[in-house]
C-alpha positions, 0 to 999 in steps of 0.5 A, spaced: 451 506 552 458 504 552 464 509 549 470 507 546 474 507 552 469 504 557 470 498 552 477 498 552 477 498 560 473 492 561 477 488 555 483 489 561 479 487 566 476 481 563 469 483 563 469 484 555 472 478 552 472 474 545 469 468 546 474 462 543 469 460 537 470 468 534 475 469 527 481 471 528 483 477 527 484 480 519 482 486 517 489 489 512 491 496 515 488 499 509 482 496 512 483 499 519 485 505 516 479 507 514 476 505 521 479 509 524 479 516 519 472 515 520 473 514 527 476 522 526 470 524 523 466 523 528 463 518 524 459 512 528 464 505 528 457 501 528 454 497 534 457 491 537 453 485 539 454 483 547 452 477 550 452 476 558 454 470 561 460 468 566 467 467 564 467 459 565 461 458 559 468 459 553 474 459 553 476 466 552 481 471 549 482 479 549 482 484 544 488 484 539 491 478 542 492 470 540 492 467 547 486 465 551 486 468 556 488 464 563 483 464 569 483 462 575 479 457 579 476 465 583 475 468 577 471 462 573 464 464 576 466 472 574 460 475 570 463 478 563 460 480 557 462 475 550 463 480 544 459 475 539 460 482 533 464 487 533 471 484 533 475 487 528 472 494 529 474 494 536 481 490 536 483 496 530 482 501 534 484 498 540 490 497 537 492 504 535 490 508 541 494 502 546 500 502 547 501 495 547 508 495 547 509 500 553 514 495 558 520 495 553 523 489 557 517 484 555 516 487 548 518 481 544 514 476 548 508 482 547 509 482 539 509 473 539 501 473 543 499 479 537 495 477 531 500 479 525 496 486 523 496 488 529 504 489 530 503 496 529 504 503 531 499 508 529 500 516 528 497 522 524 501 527 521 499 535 522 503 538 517 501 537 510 504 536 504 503 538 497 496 539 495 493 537 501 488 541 506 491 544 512 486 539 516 489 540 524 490 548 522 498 547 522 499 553 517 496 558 523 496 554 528 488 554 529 484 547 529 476 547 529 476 539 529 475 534 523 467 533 524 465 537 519 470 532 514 469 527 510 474 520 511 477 520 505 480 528 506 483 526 513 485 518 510 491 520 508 494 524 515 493 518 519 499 513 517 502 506 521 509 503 522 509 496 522 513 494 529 518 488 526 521 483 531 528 483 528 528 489 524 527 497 524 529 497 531 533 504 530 528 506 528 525 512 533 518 508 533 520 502 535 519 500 542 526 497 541 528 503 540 535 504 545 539 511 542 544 512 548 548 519 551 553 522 550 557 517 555 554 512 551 549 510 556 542 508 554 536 513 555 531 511 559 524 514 563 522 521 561 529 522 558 528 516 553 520 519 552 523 526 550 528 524 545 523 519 541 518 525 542 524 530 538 524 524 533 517 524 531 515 532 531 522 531 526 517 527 522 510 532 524 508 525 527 503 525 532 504 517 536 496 515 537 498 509 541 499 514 548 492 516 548 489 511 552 491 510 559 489 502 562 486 503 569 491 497 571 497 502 568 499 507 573 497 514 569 503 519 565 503 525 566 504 527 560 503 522 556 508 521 549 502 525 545 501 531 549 509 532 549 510 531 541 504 536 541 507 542 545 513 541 541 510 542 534 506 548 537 513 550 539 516 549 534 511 551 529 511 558 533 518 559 532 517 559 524 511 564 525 515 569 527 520 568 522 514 569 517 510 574 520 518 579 520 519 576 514 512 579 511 509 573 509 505 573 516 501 579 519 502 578 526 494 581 528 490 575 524 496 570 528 494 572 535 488 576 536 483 570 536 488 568 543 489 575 545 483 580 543 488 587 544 494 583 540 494 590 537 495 595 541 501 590 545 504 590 538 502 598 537 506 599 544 511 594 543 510 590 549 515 585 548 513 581 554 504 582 552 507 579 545 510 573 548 504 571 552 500 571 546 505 567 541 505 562 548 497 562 548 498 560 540 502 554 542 497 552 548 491 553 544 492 548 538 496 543 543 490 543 548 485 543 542 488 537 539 489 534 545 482 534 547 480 531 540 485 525 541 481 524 548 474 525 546 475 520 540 475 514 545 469 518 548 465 517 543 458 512 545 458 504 541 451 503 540 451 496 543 445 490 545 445 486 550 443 480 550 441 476 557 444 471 559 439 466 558 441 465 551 447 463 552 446 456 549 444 459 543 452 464 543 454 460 536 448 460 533 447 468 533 454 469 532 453 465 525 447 468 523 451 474 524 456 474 520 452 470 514 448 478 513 450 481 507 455 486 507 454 493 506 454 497 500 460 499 496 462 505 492 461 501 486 454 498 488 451 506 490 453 509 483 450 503 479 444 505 483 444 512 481 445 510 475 439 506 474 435 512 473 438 511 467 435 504 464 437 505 457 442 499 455 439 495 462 443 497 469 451 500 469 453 493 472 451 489 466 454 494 461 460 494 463 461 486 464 458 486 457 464 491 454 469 487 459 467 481 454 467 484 448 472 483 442 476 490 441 480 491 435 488 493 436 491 499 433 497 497 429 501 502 434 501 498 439 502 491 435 508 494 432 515 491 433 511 484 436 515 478 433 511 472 432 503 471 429 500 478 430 493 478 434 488 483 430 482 483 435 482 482 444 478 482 449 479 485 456 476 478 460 482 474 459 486 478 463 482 476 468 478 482 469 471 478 470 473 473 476 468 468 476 464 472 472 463 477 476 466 485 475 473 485 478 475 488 485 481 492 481 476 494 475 471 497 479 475 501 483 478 504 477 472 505 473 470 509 479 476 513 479 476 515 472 470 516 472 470 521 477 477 524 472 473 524 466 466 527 469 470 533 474 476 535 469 478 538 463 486 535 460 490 541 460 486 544 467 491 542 471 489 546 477 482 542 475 486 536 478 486 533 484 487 527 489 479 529 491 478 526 484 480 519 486 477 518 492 470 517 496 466 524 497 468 525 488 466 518 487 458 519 491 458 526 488 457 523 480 449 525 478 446 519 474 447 525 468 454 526 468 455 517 470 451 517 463 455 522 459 462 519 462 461 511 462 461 510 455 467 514 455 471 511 460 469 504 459 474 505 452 480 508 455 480 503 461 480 497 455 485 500 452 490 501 457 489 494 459 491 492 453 496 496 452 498 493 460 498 486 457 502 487 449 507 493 452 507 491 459 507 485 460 502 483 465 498 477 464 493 478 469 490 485 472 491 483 479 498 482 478 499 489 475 504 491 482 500 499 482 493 499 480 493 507 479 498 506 474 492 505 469 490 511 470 495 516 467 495 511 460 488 510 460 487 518 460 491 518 454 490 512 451 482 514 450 484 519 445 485 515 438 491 520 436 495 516 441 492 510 441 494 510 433 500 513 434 507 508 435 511 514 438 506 516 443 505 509 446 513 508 447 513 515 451 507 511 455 511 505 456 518 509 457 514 513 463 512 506 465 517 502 466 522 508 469 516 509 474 515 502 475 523 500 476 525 506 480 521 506 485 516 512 484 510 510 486 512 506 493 509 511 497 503 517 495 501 513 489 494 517 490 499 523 489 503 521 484 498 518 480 495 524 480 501 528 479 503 523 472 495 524 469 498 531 467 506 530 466 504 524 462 500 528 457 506 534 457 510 528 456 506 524 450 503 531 447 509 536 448 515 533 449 517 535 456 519 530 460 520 531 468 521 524 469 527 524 467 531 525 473 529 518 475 533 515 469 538 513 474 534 511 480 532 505 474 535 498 479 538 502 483 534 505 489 535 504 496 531 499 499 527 498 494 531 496 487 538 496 488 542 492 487 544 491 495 536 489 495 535 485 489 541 480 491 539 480 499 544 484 502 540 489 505 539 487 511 533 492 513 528 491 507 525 485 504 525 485 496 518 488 495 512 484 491 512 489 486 520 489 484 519 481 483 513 481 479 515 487 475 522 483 473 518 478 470 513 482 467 519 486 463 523 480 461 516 477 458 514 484 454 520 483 450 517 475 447 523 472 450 524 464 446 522 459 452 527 455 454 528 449 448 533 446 444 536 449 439 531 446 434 525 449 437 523 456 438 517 459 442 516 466 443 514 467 450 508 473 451 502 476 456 497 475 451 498 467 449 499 466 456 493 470 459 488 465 453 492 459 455 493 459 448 494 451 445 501 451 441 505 445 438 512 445 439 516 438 437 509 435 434 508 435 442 501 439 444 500 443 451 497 449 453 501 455 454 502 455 461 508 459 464 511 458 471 515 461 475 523 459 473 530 459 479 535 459 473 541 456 477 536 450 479 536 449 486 538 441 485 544 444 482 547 447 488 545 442 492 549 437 489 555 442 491 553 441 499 546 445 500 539 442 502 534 443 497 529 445 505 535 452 505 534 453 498 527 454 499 527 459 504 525 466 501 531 469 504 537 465 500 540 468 495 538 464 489 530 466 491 532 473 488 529 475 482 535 475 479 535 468 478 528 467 476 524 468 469 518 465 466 518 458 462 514 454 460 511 449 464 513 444 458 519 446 457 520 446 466 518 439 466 522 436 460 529 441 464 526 438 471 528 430 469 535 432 466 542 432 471 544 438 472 550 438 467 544 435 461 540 442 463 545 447 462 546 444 455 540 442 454 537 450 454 541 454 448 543 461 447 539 465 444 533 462 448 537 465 455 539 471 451 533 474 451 532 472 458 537 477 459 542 471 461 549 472 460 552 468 455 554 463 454 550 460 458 554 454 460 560 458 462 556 463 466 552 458 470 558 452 472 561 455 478 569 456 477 574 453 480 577 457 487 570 460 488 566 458 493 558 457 494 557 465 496 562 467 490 559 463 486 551 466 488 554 472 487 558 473 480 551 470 477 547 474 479 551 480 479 552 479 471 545 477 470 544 484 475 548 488 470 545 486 463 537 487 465 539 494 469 543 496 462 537 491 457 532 496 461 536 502 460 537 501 452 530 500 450 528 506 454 533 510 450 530 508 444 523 508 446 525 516 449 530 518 445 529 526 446 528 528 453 527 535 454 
């Protein structure tokens, strides 16, 4: 039976090689990451299928890479294995133990032949933070292994840097990386390795991408990993015994593991014994976690071998293969357990029938709506049945609420934790606590999905930029004394949008949505609000809604997705007038648009369709010297959110067959107005005498900058009107 590494050495060897008729490689990191916090629990990855043969038979490729492989007359006769099943299982964990980038010099070259989700280093961290297990025995240096863990409680540790082409390369991560001395000389060799290793044990990371050594490479003596983890060692030394002179520590439950008569060289005040003792600490857990790292990739791979007389028959099994049903889901175990109960027929049915159902809608959440008022919905036209089937999104957060609501009582706040939306909480549901709870939890998943569409608005779920958002309201819009009441749902859309714009849920989300489930309802039911202090990261955070991001002068960050869509989500909850004459008024909002809804405007019948809409139209500035093929590109300018709202598709192909001058008369001011366009809109949008093309891009989007960070601002104001 193969191991791991045993694998990777004839992949390097070309005696393991994908055969050309293989996918590509595709699995997003998220995907990967989970592999791999498998892979640290000792979990099996799965068996591989390989077929002998000889390496004339296919054209062929290694692991991880997208070029074929170039061989040699000599080597066309070599016998190989051809892997027909397990591609992706093993370029994930090849990628993340290799260094694929370890000749600095030809680093580029290497980044062009990998397939995209494999330009990436991989890293766990040892430290953890708030509220997490201690699972590599940071706090007392004292690590037993991850074997007795579940995946989902070593998931969070294991964390990826992507490795970009032109970007980051001042980051110590990247095999770009070049920091200089103190002559201005760039670092090199073992000098380089132990500055990058002070940088990664700064940030309690330990690099994966060092573990495994190829036969071909002359072996490190000390590769990155080993000497980050005697740093940490060292340095976490240090802070013990600050802690142990500071009391908090006892110096006997420290050392006596690694030196059984600590107390009578401690009672003796043998300096030099202690030393020793605090020296074997530091050693211990860095050799410990030194061979865990080591024997990962020791771990067997259960594979078959297929003779080499079924080589003509290579493409045949590889589709047979890869047409066998996928294994079951979280979802598909519960709706099993489920079954025990078939009262009202299985889980699955139950909840496709409530997504279809027609609810009726609060007055609450419908006041302030301009326009003829809906009295009754349904959740599907939000998409959250695809094809008729039960969304992707809803299933995991039924799933996740479902555990909330089956495990925590509101107000426990010790109760709570990010166990509760993951895995081990989810398979740990009895078919008692799935029955008492899905009645339940169905409601408030609907009821926040409403709320998303008439206060948010978001016209489709799989638009929604953070699905854990839906958790917090759905915890509190359940309860009718919220749903029913205006002023607690203003303070759920408050907490919304000042998460949403100031980037608290870029990163940790698990965490922060859990950390939200209590603070929203000290905010809704008691007044206390701790999210306040976001107030003025609202369009203004570094690298994620700042004004330098949105008008893409921040050379080191690309405007994120959930930046884009929330901008226009936002300019669509205030029903903003379609882009139409003066004559004609049609309020723009998520649930017309979600049903496709048929409107008449001008005795003209369509559906209601929006489209995403460069308010200062591309053919505009064409006409001052810029080609429409620039203009297009995702980095110019005017691809900013700052140009961009939802119109009408009938009203963009009635601007579409209009002169540039015509458009800008064409539209009238109220309709800009409440697309948070300065006005008047003519004036604004004509480029001024004196200015040049860049000036001009600039001043319309910094005006218009101005008046959503500020539109935001005041309805937030209103909508929050005491903080405390």
């Amino acid at each position: 039976m193969l191991t791991i590494k045993d694998s990777f050495d004839l992949n390097e060897e070309n005696k393991l090689v994908l055969p050309d008729f293989q996918r590509n490689y595709v699995w997003d990191y998220e995907k990967q990451r989970s592999l791999l916090s498998s892979i640290f629990t000792s979990l099996p990855m799965g068996g591989v299928l390989i077929l002998k043969g000889e390496l004339k038979e296919f054209v062929a490729k290694e692991l991880c890479f997208l070029k074929e492989l170039e061989i040699s007359e000599e080597e066309r006769t070599k016998e190989c294995f051809f892997l027909l099943d397990g591609q992706q299982r093993l370029s994930t964990i090849k990628s993340a133990f290799s260094d694929f980038f370890y000749d600095k010099e030809n680093w580029r070259h290497v980044w062009d032949n990998l397939y995209p989700k494999l330009r990436t280093r991989w890293f766990f961290r040892v430290k953890p933070r708030t509220g997490e297990e201690d699972i590599f025995g940071w706090d007392n240096l004292t690590f037993e292994g991850l074997d007795k863990l579940e995946p989902d409680q070593v998931i969070e540790f294991i964390e990826v840097k992507n490795v970009l082409k032109t970007k980051d390369l001042d980051k110590w991560f990247h095999p770009g990386y070049s920091p200089k001395d103190e002559n201005g000389e760039a670092l090199s060799g073992s000098k380089l390795k132990t500055y990058i290793a002070k940088q990664a044990v700064s940030d309690f990371l330990v690099p994966m991408y060092s573990v495994y050594q190829p036969p071909s490479r002359k072996k490190e003596r000390k590769p990155l990993h080993e000497s980050v983890l005697q740093k940490l060692a060292n340095d976490r030394v240090e802070e013990l015994k600050a802690e142990v002179e500071d009391g908090k520590k006892d110096i006997i439950d420290l050392l006596s593991e690694v030196e059984p008569d600590i107390g009578e060289y401690y009672e003796n005040n043998d300096e030099h014994e202690i030393r020793n003792a605090w020296s074997m600490l530091a050693a211990k857990w860095s050799e410990k976690v030194n061979k865990f790292l080591t024997e990962l990739i020791d771990q067997k791979i259960p594979n078959i071998e297929l003779p080499a007389d079924q080589i003509s028959r290579a493409i045949a099994i590889f589709e047979s293969i890869n047409s066998n049903p996928t294994a079951l889901d979280n979802f598909d175990i519960i709706v099993a357990k489920a079954a025990r109960n078939d009262e009202g027929g299985s889980l699955s049915l139950r909840i496709h029938n409530e997504l279809k159902k027609e609810i009726d809608l609060s007055e609450a959440l419908l006041e302030g709506i301009m326009g003829e008022k809906p009295v009754s919905w349904t959740s599907e036209i939000m998409g959250t049945l695809e094809n008729n089937e039960i969304s992707k999104s809803v299933k995991k957060q039924f799933l996740n609420l479902l555990s909330i609501f089956s495990h925590y009582t509101n107000g426990q706040d010790n109760d709570l934790k990010i166990d509760h939306i993951k895995k081990k909480k989810h398979l740990s549901l009895n078919h008692i606590q799935i029955k008492e709870n899905t009645e339940l939890t169905l409601k408030a998943l609907i009821r926040a999905f409403a709320f998303l569409q008439f206060r948010c608005g978001v016209i489709k779920l799989s638009s929604l930029p953070y699905e854990l958002m839906i958790l917090p309201i759905a915890n509190l819009i359940v309860d009718d004394s919220v749903w029913n009441n205006k002023y607690k749902l203003d303070k759920i859309e408050y907490w919304y949008w000042i998460s949403i714009f100031s980037g608290r849920y870029r990163e940790r989300q698990n965490e922060q949505c859990i950390n939200d489930i209590k603070d929203l309802n000290d905010l809704v039911n008691n007044g206390e609000n701790k999210f306040k202090t976001w107030y003025t990261h609202i369009l203004n955070e570094p690298g994620y809604s700042s004004k330098d991001v949105l008008m893409l002068k921040d050379q080191n960050h690309d405007i994120p997705g959930a930046i884009k869509t929330s901008l226009l989500q936002y300019i669509i909850s205030r029903q903003p007038f379609d882009f139409l004459p003066n004559a004609s008024k049609l309020y723009l909002n998520s649930w017309d648009i979600a049903r496709e809804k048929e409107v008449t405007v001008d005795n003209n019948v369509f559906t209601l369709k929006v489209q995403d809409h460069h308010i200062c139209p591309l053919y505009e500035v064409t006409r001052i010297g810029e080609t429409t093929a620039k203009l297009r590109n995702e980095k110019h300018i005017l691809n900013s959110p700052l140009n961009r709202t939802f119109i009408s598709s009938y009203s963009n192909s009635k601007i579409s067959s209009k002169s540039p001058s015509d458009y800008l008369k064409y539209v009238n001011n109220s309709s800009v107005r409440n697309h948070f366009i300065p006005t008047p809109f003519e004036d604004r949008y004509t480029k001024k005498d004196g200015e040049n093309i860049q000036q001009y891009y600039e001043r319309i989007l910094s005006e218009r900058y101005t008046k959503i960070s500020d539109g935001i601002k005041d309805e937030l104001d209103k909508l929050n009107p005491i903080s405390t």
